[in-house]
C-alpha positions in Angstrom: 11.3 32.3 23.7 12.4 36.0 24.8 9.9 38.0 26.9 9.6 41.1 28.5 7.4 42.2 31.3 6.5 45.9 31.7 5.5 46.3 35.5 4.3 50.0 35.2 1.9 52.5 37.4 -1.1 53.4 35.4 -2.8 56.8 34.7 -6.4 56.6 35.6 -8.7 56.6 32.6 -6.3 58.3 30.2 -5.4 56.0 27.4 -3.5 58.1 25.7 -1.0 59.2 28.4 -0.8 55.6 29.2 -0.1 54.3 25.5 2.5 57.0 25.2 4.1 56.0 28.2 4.4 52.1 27.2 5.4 53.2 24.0 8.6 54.7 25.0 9.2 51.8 27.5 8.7 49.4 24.7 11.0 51.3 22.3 13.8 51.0 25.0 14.3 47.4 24.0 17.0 47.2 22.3 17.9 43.6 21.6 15.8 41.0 19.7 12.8 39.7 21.4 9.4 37.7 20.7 6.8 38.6 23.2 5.6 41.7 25.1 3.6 41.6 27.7 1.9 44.8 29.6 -1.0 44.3 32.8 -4.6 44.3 33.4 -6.4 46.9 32.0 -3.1 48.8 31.1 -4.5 52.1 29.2 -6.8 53.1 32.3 -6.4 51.1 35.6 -9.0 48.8 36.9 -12.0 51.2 36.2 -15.5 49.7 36.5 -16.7 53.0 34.2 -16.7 51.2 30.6 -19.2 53.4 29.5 -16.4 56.2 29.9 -13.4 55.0 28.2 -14.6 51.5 26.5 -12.9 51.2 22.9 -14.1 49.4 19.8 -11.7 46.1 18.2 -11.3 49.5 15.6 -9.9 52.1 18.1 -6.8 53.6 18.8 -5.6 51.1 21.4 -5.4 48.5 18.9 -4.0 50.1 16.0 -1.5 51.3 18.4 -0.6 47.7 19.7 -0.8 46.5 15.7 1.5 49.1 14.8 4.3 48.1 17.6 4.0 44.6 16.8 5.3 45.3 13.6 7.9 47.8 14.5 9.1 45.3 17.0 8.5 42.1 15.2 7.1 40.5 18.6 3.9 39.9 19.7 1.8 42.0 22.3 -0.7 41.4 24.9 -2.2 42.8 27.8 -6.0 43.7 29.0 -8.2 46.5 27.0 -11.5 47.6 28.1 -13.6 47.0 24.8 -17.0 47.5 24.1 -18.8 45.0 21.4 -22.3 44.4 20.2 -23.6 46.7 23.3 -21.4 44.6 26.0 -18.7 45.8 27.8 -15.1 43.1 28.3 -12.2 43.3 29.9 -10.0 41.4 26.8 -7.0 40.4 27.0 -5.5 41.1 23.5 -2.6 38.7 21.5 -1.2 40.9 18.4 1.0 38.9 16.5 3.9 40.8 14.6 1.8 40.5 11.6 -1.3 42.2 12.6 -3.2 39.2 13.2 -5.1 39.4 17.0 -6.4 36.7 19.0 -8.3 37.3 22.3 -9.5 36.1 26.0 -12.1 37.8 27.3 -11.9 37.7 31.2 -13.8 34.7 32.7 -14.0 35.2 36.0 -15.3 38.7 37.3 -13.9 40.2 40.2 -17.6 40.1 42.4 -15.7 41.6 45.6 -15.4 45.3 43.2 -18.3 44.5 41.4 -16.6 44.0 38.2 -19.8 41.4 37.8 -22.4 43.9 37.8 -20.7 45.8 34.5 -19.1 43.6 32.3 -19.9 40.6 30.3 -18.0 37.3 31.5 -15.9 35.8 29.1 -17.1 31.4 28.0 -13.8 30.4 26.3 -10.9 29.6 27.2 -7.9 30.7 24.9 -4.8 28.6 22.9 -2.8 31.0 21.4 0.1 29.1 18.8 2.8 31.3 18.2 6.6 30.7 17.5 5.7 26.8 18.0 4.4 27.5 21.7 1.3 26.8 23.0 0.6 30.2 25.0 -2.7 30.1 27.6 -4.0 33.9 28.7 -5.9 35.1 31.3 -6.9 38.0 33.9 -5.7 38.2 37.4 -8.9 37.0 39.3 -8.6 33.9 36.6 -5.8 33.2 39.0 -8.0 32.1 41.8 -9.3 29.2 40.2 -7.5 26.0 39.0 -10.3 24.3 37.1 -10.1 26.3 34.1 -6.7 26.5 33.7 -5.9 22.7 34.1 -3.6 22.2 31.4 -5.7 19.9 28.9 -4.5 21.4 26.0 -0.7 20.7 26.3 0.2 24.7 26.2 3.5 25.6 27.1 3.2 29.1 28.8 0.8 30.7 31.4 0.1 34.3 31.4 -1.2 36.5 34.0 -1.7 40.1 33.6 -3.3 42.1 36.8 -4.1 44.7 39.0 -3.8 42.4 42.1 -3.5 45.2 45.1 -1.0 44.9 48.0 -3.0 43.6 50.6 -3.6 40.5 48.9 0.0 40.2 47.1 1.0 36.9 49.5 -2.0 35.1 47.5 -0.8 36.4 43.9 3.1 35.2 44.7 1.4 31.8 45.9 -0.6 31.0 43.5 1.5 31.9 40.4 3.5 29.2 41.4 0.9 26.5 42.2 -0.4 27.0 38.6 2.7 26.6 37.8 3.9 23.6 39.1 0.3 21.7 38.9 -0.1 22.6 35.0 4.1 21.7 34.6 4.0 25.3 32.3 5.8 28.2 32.6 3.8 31.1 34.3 4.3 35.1 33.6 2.9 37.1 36.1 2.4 41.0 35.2 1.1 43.3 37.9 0.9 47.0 38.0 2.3 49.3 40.6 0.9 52.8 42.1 -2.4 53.9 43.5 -5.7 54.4 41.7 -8.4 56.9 41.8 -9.7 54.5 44.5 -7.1 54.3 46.8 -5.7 50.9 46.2 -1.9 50.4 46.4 0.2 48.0 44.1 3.0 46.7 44.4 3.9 45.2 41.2 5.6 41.4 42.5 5.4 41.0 38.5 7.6 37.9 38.5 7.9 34.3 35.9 8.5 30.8 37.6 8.7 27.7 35.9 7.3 24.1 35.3 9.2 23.0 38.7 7.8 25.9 40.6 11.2 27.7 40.5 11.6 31.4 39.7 13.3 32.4 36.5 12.6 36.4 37.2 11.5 37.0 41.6 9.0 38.8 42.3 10.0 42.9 41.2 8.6 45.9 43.1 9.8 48.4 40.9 8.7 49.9 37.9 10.9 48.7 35.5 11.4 46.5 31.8 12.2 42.6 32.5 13.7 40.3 30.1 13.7 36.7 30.0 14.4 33.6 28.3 12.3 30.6 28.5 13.5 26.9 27.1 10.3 24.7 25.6 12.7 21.6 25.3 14.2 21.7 28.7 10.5 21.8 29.4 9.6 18.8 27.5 12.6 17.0 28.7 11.4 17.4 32.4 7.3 16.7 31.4 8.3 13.2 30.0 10.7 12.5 32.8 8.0 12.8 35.7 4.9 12.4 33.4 2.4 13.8 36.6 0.1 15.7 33.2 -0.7 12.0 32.6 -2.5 11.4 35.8 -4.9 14.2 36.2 -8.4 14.0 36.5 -11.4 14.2 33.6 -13.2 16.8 34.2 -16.6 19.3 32.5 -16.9 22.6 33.0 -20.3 23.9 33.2 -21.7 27.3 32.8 
């Protein structure tokens, strides 16, 4: 599978200077590829003012992802603020070439910035099939805890999109890899760069490491488009070899 990772700088709460600017990044591409992935929240920044700039499943965000899918025959995914049935998500959106979406809405809310106190938690974790992968998304904080993304379901491919700041960047490169290397998946990380309205920095470390724990693309500080190529049979080849998948523990989740 081909992917690219857009590390980017976001405008605050302007979607449509945003979308414009991915758009032109995204229409850089020149070669052939399958999936496209952009960061947390990537037409306003991590805002905790839904009521501002929430869209609807209908709006212009996602006709504007649907319509590059096709143009670019590859899927699409990143984070949208979406309002639905008077609840407010942070949703990670899949758009398949064809129009088709899937979604994850963020489980696990960032309590620290009070994400918590104004949008609705997410109950169900996500298997998206596409290309003959097995694709798992989910929302920076997600990152913090391994429960929920034990890999039960056989996927192939861990994504991360975020707006994981600088102070805390030592934690992000850590633990991208330790899902990695516990869940024997690939892992794509996407994190934004700049400042926001709040005076956060980021520093991007936007990066993709794989079933061993090694890195495919390092962790990038610039703003920039990264392409890479990821092998689901030299995957396999190394899952069957060691087997560790087969040893892990039964577990519920509650709540």
């Amino acid at each position: 599978m081909r992917v690219v990772l857009i590390q980017s700088s976001l405008v605050w709460e302007d979607p449509q200077a945003n979308r414009t600017y991915f758009e032109a990044e995204i229409n850089t591409i020149s070669s052939a590829v399958d999936l496209i992935v952009l960061p947390e929240m990537f037409t306003t920044g991590f805002t905790m003012n839904p009521s501002t700039i929430a869209e609807t499943m209908q709006g212009e965000t996602v006709l504007w992802m649907q319509s590059l899918a096709k143009a670019k025959n590859a899927a699409i995914t990143g984070s949208v603020v979406i309002e639905e049935n008077a609840n407010y998500y942070n949703r990670m959106l899949f758009v398949f070439p064809s129009g088709e979406i899937q979604h994850y809405d963020k489980r696990h809310l960032f309590t620290l910035a009070g994400e918590d106190k104004v949008y609705s938690k997410g109950a169900q974790k996500l298997i998206v099939e596409y290309l003959g992968w097995k694709i798992c998304p989910f929302v920076c904080y997600d990152l913090r805890f391994p429960v929920f993304s034990r890999n039960i379901e056989n996927y192939d491919l861990l994504i991360y999109v975020a707006s994981w700041p600088k102070t805390r960047i030592n934690a992000w490169d850590i633990l991208i890899r330790a899902r990695a290397i516990e869940n024997m998946s690939y892992a794509v990380g996407v994190n934004r760069t700049g400042e926001d309205k709040n005076g956060y920095a980021y520093v991007g470390h936007s990066q993709v490491v794989d079933f061993l724990g090694e890195y495919i693309l390092e962790p990038q500080q610039a703003e920039g488009v990264f392409l890479v190529d990821l092998s689901k049979e030299k995957m396999i080849e190394t899952r069957l070899k060691l087997d560790f998948l087969s040893d892990g523990d039964n577990f519920e989740i509650q709540g």
